[in-house]
VEXVEXTI-869428 format. One record per residue (C-alpha): residue number from 1; residue in one letter; x, z, y. Coordinates in Angstrom, 1 decimal, always signed. Example, Ala and Ser with C-alpha at 12.3 -4.5 7.8 and 13.67 -1.06 7.14 Angstrom:
2
 marti marfi   east     up  north
     1     A  +12.3   +7.8   -4.5
     2     S  +13.7   +7.1   -1.1
END
This chain:
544
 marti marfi   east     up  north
     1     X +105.6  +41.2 +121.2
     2     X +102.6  +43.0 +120.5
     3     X  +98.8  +42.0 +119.8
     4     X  +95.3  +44.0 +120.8
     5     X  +94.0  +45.7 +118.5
     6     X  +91.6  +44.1 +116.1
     7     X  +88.4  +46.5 +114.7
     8     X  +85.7  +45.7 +112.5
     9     X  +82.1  +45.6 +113.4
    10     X  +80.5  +48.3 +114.7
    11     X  +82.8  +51.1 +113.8
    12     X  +84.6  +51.6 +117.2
    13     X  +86.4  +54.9 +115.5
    14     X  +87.9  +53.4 +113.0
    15     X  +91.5  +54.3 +111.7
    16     X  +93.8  +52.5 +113.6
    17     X  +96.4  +50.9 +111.6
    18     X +100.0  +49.6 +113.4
    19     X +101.2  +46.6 +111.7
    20     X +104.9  +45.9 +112.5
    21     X +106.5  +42.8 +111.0
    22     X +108.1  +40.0 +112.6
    23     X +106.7  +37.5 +110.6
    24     X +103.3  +36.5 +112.2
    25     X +101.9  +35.2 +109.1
    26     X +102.2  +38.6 +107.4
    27     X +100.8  +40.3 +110.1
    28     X  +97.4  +38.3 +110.1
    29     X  +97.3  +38.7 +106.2
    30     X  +97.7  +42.3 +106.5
    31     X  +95.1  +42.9 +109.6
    32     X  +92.6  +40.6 +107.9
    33     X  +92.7  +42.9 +104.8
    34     X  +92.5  +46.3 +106.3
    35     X  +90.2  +45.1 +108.9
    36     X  +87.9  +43.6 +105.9
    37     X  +88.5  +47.4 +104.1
    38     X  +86.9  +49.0 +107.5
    39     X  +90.4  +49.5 +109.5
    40     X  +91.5  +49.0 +112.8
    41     X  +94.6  +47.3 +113.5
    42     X  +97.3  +46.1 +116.2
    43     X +100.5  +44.4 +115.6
    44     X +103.9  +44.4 +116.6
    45     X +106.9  +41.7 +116.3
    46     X +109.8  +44.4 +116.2
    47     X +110.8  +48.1 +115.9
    48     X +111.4  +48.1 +119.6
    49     X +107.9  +46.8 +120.5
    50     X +106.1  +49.5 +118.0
    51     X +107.7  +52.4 +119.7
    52     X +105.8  +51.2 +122.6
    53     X +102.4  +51.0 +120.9
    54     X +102.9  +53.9 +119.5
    55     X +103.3  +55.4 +123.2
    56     X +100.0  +54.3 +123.9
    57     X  +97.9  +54.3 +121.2
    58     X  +96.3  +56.9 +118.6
    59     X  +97.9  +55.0 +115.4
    60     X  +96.7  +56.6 +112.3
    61     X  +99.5  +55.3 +109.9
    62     X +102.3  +52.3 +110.6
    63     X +102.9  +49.2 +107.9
    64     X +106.5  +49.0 +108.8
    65     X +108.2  +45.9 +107.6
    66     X +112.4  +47.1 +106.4
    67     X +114.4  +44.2 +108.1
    68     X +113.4  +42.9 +111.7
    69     X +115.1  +42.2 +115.1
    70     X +116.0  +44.9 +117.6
    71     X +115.5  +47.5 +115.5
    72     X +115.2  +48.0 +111.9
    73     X +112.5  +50.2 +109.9
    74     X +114.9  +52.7 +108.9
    75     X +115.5  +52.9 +112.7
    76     X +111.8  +53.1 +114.0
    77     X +111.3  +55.7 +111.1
    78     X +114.2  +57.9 +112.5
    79     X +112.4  +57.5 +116.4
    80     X +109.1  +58.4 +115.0
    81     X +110.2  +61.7 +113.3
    82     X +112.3  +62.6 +116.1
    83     X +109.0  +62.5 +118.4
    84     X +106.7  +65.9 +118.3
    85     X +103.2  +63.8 +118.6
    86     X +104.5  +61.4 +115.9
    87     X +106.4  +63.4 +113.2
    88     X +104.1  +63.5 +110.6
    89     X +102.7  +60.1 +111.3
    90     X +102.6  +58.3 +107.8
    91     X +104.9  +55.3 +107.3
    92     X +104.8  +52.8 +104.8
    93     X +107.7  +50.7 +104.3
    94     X +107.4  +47.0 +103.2
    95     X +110.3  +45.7 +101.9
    96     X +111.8  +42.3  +99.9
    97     X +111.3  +43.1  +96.0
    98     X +115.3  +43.1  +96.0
    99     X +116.0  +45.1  +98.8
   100     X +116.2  +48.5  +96.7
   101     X +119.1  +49.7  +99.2
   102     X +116.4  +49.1 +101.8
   103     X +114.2  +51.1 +100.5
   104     X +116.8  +54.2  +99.7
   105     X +117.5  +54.2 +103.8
   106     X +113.3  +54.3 +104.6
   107     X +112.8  +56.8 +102.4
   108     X +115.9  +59.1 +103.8
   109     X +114.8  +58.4 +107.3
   110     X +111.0  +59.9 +106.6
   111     X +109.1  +56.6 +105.2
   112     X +105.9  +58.3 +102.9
   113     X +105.5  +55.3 +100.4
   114     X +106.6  +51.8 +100.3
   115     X +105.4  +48.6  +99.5
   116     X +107.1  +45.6  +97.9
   117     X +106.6  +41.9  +98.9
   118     X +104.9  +40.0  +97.9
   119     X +102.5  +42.6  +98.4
   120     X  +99.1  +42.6  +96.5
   121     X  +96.8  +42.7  +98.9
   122     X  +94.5  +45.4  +96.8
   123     X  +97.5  +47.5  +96.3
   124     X  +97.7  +47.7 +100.2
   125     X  +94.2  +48.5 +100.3
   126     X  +94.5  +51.5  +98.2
   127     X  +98.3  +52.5  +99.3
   128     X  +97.1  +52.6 +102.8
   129     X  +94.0  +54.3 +101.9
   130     X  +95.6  +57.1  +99.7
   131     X  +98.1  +58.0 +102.6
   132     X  +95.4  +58.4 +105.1
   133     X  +93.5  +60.8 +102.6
   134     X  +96.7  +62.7 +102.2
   135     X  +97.5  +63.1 +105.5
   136     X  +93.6  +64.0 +106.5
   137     X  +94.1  +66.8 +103.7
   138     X  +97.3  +68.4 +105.0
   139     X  +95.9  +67.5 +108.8
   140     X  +92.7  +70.1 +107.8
   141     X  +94.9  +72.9 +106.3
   142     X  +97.2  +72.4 +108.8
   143     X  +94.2  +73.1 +111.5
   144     X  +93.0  +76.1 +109.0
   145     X  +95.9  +77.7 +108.6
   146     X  +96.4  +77.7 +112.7
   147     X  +93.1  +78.7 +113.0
   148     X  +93.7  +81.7 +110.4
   149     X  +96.9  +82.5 +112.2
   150     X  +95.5  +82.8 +115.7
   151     X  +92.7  +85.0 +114.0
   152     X  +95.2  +87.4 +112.3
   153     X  +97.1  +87.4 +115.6
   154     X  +93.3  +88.1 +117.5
   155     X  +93.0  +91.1 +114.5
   156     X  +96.3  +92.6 +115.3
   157     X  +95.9  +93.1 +118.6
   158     X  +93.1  +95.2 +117.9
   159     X  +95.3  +97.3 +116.1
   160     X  +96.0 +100.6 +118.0
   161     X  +99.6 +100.7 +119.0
   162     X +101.2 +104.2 +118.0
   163     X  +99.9 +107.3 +116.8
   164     X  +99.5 +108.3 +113.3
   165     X +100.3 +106.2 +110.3
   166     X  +97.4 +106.3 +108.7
   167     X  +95.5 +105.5 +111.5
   168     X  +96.9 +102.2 +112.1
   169     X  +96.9 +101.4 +108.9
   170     X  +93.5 +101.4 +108.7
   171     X  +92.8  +99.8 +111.0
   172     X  +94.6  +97.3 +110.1
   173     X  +93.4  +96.9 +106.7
   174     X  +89.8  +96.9 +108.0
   175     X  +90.7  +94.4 +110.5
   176     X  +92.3  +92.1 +107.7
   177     X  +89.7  +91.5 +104.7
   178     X  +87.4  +90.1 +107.2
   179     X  +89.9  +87.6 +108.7
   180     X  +91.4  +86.7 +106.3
   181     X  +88.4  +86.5 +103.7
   182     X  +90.0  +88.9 +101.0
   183     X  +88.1  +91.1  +98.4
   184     X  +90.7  +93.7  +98.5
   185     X  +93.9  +95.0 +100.7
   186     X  +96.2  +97.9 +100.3
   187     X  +98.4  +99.4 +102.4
   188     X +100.9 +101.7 +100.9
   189     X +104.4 +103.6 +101.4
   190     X +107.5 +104.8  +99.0
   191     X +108.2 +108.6  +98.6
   192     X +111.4 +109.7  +98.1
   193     X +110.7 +110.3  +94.5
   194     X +109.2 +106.7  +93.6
   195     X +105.8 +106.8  +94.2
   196     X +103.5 +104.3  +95.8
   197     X +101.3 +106.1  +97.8
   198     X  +98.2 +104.5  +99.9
   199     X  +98.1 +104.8 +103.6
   200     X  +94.6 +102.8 +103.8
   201     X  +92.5 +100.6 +101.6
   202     X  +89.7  +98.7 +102.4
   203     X  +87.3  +96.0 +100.4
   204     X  +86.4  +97.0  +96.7
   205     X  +89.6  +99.0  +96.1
   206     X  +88.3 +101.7  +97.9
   207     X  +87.2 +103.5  +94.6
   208     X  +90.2 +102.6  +93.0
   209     X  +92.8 +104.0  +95.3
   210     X  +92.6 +107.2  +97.7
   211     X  +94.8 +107.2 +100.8
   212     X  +97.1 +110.1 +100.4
   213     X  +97.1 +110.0  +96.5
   214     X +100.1 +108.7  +94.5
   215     X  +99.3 +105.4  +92.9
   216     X  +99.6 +106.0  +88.6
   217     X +103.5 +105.8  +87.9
   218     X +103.4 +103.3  +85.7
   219     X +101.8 +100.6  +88.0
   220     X +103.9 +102.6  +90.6
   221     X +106.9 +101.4  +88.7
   222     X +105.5  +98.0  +87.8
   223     X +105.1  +97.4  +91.8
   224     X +108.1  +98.5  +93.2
   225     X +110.2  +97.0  +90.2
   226     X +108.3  +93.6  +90.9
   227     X +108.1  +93.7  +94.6
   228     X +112.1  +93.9  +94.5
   229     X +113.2  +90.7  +94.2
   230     X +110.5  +89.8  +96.6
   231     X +107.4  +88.9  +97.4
   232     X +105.3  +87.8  +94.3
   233     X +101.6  +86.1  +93.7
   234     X  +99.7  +86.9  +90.3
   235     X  +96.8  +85.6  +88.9
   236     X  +95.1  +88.1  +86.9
   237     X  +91.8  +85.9  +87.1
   238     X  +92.3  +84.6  +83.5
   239     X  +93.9  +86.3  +80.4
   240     X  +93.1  +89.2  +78.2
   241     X  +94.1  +92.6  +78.9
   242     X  +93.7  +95.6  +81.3
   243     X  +93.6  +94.7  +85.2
   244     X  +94.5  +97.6  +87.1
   245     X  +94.5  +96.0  +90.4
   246     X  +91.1  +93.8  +89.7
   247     X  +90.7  +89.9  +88.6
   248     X  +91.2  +87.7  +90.9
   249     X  +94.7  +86.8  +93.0
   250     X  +96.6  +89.3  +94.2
   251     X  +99.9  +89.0  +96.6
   252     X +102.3  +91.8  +97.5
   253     X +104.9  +91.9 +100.0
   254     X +107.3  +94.2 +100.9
   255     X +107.3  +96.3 +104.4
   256     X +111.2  +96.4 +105.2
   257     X +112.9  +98.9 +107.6
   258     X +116.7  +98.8 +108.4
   259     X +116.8 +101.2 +105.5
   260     X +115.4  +99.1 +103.3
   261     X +111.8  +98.4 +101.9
   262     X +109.5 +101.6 +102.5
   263     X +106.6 +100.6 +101.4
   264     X +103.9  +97.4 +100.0
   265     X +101.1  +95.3 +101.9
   266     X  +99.0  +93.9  +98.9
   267     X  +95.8  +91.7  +99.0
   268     X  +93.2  +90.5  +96.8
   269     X  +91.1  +87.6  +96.6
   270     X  +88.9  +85.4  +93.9
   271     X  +90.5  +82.1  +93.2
   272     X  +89.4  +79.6  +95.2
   273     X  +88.1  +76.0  +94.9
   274     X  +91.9  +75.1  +94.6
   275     X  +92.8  +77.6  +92.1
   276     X  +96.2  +79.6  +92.1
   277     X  +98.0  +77.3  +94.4
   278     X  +95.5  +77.4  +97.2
   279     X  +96.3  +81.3  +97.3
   280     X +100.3  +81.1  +97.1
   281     X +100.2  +78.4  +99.6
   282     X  +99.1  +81.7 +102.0
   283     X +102.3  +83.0 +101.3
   284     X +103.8  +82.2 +104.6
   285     X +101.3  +83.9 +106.5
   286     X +101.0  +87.2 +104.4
   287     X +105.3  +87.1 +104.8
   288     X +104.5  +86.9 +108.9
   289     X +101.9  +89.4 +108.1
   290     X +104.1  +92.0 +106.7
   291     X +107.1  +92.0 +108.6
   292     X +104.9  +92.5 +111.7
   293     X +102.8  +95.2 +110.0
   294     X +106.0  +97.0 +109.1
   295     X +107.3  +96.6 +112.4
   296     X +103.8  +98.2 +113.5
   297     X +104.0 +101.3 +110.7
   298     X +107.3 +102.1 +110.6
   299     X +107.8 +104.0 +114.0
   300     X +104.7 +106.1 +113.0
   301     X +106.4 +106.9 +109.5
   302     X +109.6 +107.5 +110.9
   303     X +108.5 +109.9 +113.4
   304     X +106.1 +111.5 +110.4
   305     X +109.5 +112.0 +108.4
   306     X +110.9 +113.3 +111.3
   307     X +108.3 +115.8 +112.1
   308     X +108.1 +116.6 +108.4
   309     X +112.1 +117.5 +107.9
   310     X +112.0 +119.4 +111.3
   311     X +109.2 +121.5 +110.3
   312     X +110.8 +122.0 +106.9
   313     X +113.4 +123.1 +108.6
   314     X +112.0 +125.3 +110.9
   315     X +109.5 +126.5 +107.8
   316     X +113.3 +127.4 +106.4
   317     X +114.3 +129.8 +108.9
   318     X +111.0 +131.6 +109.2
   319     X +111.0 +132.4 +105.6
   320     X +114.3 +133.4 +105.2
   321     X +114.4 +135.6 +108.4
   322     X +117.3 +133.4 +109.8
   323     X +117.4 +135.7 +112.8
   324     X +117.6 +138.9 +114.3
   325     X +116.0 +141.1 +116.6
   326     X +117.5 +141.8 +120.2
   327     X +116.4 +143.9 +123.0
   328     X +117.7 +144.5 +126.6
   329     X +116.7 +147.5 +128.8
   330     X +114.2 +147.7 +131.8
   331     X +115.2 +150.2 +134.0
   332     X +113.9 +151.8 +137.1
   333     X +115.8 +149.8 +140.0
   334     X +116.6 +153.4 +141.7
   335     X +118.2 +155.3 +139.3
   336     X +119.0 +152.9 +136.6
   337     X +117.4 +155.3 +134.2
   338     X +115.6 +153.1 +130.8
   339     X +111.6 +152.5 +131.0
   340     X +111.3 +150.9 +128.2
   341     X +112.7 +147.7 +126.0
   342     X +112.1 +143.9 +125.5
   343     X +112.2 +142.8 +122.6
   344     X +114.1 +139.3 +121.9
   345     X +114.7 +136.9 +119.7
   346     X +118.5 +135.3 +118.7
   347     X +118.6 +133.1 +116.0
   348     X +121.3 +132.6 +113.7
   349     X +121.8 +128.7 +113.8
   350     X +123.2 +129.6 +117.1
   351     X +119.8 +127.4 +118.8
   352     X +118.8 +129.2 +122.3
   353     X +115.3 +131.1 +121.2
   354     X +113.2 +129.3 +124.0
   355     X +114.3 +125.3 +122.0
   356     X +113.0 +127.1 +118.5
   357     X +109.9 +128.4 +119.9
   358     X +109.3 +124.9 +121.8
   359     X +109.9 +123.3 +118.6
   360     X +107.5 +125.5 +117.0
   361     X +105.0 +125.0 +119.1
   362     X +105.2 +121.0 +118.8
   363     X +105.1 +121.1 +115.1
   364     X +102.4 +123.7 +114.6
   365     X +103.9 +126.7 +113.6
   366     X +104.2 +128.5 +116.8
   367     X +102.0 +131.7 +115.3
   368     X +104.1 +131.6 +112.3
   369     X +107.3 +132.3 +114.1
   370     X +105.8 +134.2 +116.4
   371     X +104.3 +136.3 +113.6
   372     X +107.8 +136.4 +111.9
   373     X +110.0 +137.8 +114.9
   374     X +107.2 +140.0 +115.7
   375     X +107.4 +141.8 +112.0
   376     X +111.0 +141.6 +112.3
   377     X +111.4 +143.6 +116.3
   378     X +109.0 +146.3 +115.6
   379     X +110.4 +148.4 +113.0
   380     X +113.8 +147.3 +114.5
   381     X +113.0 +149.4 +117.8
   382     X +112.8 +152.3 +115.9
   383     X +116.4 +153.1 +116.1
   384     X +116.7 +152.0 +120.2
   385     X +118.0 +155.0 +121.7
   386     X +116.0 +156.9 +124.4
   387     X +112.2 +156.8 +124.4
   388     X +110.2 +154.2 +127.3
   389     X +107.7 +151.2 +125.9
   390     X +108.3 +148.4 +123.8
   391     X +108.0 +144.9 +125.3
   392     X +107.0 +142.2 +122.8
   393     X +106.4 +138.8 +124.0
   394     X +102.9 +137.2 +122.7
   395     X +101.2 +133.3 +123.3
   396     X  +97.5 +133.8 +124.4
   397     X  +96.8 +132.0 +121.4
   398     X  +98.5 +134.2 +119.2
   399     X  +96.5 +137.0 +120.5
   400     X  +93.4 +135.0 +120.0
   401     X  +93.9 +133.1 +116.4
   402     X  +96.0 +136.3 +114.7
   403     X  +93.6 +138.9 +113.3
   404     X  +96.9 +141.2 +111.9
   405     X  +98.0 +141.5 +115.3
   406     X  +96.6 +144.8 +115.4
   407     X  +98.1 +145.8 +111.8
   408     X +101.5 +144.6 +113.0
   409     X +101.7 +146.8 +116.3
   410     X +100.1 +149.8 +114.5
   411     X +103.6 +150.6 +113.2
   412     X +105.2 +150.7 +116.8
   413     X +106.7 +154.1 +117.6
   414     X +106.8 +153.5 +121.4
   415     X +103.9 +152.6 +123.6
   416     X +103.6 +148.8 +123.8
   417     X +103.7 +145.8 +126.5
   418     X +102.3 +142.8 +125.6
   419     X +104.3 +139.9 +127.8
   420     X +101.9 +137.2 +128.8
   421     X +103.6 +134.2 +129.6
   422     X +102.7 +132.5 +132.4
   423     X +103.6 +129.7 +130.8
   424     X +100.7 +129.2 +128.3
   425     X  +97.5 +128.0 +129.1
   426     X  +94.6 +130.2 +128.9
   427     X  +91.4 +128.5 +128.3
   428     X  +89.1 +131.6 +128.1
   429     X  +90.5 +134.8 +130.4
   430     X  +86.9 +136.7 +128.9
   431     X  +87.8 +135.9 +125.1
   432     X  +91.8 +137.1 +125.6
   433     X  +90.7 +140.1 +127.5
   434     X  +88.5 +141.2 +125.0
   435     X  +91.0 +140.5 +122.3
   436     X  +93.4 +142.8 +123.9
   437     X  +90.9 +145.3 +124.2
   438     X  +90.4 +145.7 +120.8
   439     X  +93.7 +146.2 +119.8
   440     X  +94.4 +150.1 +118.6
   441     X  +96.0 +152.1 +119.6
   442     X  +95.7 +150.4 +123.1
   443     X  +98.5 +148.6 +124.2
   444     X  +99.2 +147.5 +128.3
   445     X  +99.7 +143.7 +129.6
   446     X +102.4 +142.4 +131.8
   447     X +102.5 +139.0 +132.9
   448     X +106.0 +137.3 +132.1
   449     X +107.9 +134.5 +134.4
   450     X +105.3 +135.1 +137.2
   451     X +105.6 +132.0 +139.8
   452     X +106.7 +129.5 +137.3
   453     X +104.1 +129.0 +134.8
   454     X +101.3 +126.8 +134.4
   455     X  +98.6 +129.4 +136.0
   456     X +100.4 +130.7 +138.8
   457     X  +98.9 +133.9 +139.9
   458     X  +95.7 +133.1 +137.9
   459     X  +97.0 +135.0 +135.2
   460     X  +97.8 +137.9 +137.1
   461     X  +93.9 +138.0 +139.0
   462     X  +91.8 +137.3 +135.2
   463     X  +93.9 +139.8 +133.2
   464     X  +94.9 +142.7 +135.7
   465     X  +98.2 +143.4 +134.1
   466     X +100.2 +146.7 +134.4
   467     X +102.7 +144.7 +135.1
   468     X +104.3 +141.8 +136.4
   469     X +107.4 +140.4 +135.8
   470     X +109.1 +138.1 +138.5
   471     X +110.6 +134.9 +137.1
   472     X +114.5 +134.8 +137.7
   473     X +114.2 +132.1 +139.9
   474     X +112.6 +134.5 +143.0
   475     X +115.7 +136.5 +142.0
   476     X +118.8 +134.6 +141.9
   477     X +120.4 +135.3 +145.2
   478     X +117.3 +136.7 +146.6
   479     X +119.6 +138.7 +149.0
   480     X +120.6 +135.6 +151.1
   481     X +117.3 +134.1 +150.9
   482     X +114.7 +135.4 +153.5
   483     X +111.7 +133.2 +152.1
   484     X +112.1 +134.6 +148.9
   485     X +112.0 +137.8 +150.4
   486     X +108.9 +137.2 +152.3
   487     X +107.4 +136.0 +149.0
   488     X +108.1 +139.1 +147.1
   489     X +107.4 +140.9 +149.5
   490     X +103.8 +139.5 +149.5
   491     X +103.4 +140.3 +145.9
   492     X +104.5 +143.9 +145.8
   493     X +102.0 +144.5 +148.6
   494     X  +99.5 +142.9 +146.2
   495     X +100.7 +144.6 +143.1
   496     X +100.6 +148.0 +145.3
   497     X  +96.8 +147.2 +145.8
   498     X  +96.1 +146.1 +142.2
   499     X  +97.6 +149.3 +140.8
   500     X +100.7 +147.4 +138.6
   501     X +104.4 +147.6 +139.1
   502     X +106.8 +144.3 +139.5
   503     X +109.8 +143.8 +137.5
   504     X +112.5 +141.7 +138.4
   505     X +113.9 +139.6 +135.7
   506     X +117.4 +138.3 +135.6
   507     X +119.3 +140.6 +138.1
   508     X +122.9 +140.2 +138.1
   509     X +124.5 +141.5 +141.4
   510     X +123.9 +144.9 +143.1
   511     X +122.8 +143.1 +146.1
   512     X +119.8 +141.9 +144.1
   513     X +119.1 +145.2 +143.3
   514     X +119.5 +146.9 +146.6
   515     X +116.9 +143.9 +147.9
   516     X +114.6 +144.1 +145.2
   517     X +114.6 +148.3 +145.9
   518     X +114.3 +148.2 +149.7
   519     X +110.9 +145.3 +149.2
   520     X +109.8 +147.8 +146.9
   521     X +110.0 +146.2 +143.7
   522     X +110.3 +149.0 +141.1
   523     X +111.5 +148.1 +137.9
   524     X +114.2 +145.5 +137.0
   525     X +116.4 +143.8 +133.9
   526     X +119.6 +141.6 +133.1
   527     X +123.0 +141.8 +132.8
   528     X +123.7 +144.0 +135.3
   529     X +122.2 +146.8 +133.4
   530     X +122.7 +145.1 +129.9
   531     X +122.7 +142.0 +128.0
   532     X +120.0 +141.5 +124.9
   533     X +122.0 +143.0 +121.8
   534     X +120.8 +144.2 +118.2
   535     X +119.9 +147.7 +117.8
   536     X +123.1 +149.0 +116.3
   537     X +125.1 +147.8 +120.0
   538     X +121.8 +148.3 +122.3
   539     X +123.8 +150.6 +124.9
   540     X +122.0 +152.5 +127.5
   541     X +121.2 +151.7 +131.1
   542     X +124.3 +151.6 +132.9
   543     X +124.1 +154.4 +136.1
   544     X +126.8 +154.5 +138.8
END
């Protein structure tokens, strides 16, 4: 059995209040009161018949008498929690003044209070009053702190996804003391060696902290030591004593990898109207906030500390010389008598030359080793046997960017071919020709790996080479291959215009050779006249 809902006067949105005894007597007691206090009210004989009003009515808190046909409170207490619209719906169970096991089982099913009868009628007043305020209050910070989440969640994806470190991490620190209202965040990482250093800061510890610059050890130490055993809140709003990290509330929070922690998210803010509490109740939320701002840092650090041991490395083998100087003959295709040398790179790690210099160039130091193998191959040719040029492979942007090129080539016995790579992007053909026309004494150009590069025959128009060299793969088997050998053809009737020779790279049969003579390709090089080898083994053309 249930009754309509009774409301008082003129206040249509008043708190509805489910009264649930099987004693109709009580019920009219209790409606008359809470109506008189300003409540709403409706009624129900049983357990059974108040899951039903609570299916159709917005019930703001249930007086739920312990003992009763059907079902029992304990029993509607255990329904109503188990329901996602009603789980926090407060309960108060009214029980006999005995009936202590009664009110044991309410309290273990969910009940919030409980009342004992006979009840006095201003206790039920204030009891039903108090747990309406109560659940009002956790209602509004439940709402905030949804309302703070979905804002975090609104800031991070503003976040840029990848790239540097420090980029992301500040934007995410300028994305966060907005949002979240803070004076002050921090975002920082470990070093090997047990400093804290900042990635970004924003708010007012931007004078306090530079990005890049090790925190002081001793608050260094204090923060790793404390952030340790987990996250931790402190109030440094009160209490005598040096600050370092400001008054006011501060939380840090670890940023964990699969290694382990690698570095801190910590925030600042002025107590609020609630004191200490109302910042550690945050807790949760900073925790979510970390683990995803590690998860958004840490592939950005890991590749950092990637690119910083494999430029380490590579920084290694450059100043130790870890290689050595290799040449291989170019020889005139009819004869097999030596024009001159190329000069080559093996490196002692056993690593092919072509994955060092790639590496090089992704990590920056592409003029370095360049610079390196150059110093190393020119004073090395001087013991080559036989006279003909020296062939030194060069970027366009070493030529361009490397003022000591000149210096380097000045101690060169032999003249000299620069080798071009078609490879390489050349952003300015006027600025690189002029830079190789101020080179002394004057040194000639070939183009290397013609017809695989990134230019094409563009290099080959802009810089009017002396010569060309023809990638191996308009070599290999060039014999059995007639549009190869219409396309070579081509170019040695342009090269025969333009004044420069071709070279064919990578010959390894003597039908290569024979085909490469009879389309008029003059010079050639690879195994078949010898393989790259140090000076001391550099043997001489091979003639039959």
């Amino acid at each position: 059995m249930t009754t309509a809902a009774a409301r008082p006067a003129g206040d249509p949105a008043a708190d509805l209040i489910l009264i649930v005894d099987d004693d109709p007597a009580v019920r009219v007691l209790f409606a008359r009161v809470l109506v008189d206090a300003g409540y709403a009210t409706c009624e129900a004989a049983d357990g059974v018949a108040a899951l039903e009003v609570l299916e159709r009515e917005p019930v703001a808190l249930v007086l739920l008498d312990s003992t009763m046909p059907r079902l029992d409170g304990a029993g509607v207490i255990r329904a109503v929690r188990a329901h996602p619209a009603t789980r926090t719906l407060p309960i108060i169970l009214v029980t006999a003044k005995g009936d202590l096991e009664d009110r044991v089982r309410g309290l273990q099913a969910g009940a919030d209070d409980y009342l004992a009868k006979p009840v006095a009628l201003g206790e039920l007043e204030v009891r039903v009053r108090a747990q309406l305020r109560i659940h009002a209050a956790w209602t509004q910070a439940s709402e905030h702190e949804a309302m703070e989440r979905r804002a975090v969640t609104g800031a991070l994806r503003r976040v840029p996804n990848g790239g540097p470190p420090e980029r992301t991490a500040r934007a995410l620190v300028e994305e966060l003391v907005p949002v979240l209202g803070l004076e002050a965040v921090a975002l920082a990482t470990f070093s090997p060696e047990g400093t804290v250093i900042p990635l970004a800061v924003a708010g007012d510890w931007e004078g306090r902290f530079r990005p890049g610059c090790p925190v002081e050890p001793g608050l260094a130490r204090q923060m790793r030591e404390r952030t340790a055993h987990g996250p931790w809140v402190l109030n440094q709003a009160t209490g005598a004593g040096e600050r370092p990290l400001g008054a006011g509330m501060v939380a840090a929070l670890s940023l964990v990898g699969p290694g382990g922690p690698f570095g801190l998210l910590v925030l600042r803010d002025a107590p609020g109207p609630d004191g200490p509490t109302g910042f550690a109740r945050r807790l949760p939320l900073f925790l979510e906030l970390s683990e995803t701002t590690a998860s958004l840092l840490r592939p950005g650090l890991e590749a950092g500390e990637a690119h910083l041991r494999a430029r380490a490395g590579l920084e290694s083998i450059i100043v130790a010389g870890a290689f050595t100087p290799h040449f291989q003959p170019v020889v005139y295709l009819a004869d097999r008598a030596i024009a001159g040398y190329e000069a080559l790179t093996r490196f002692d790690d056993g690593v092919p030359p072509d994955a060092h210099f790639a590496e090089a160039a992704r990590l920056g130091l592409e003029h370095e080793l360049e610079r390196a193998t150059l110093a190393a191959a020119i004073p090395a040719a001087r013991g080559l046997p036989g006279g003909g040029f020296l062939a030194l492979n060069v970027s366009p942007g070493f030529v361009l960017a490397s003022p000591e090129l000149p210096a380097l080539l000045a101690g060169t016995e032999r003249a000299v071919v620069l080798e071009i790579t078609e490879h390489a992007q050349v952003d300015d053909y006027g600025a690189l020709r002029a830079a190789l026309a101020r080179i002394d004494p004057p040194v000639t150009v070939a183009v290397d790996d013609a017809g695989s590069g990134y230019a094409s025959l563009r290099h080959i128009l802009a810089l009017r080479p002396a010569y060309v060299k023809l990638d191996l793969s308009w070599v290999r088997d060039i014999d059995s291959d007639p549009a190869r050998q219409a396309l070579v053809a081509g170019l040695a009737h342009f090269a025969a215009e333009t004044g420069c020779a071709l070279i064919g790279e990578g010959i390894e049969t003597e039908a290569e050779r024979s085909t490469l003579l009879r389309l008029n390709v003059p010079l050639g090089q690879g195994y078949l006249f010898g393989r790259p080898a140090a000076v001391g083994q550099a043997a001489a053309a091979r003639v039959v």
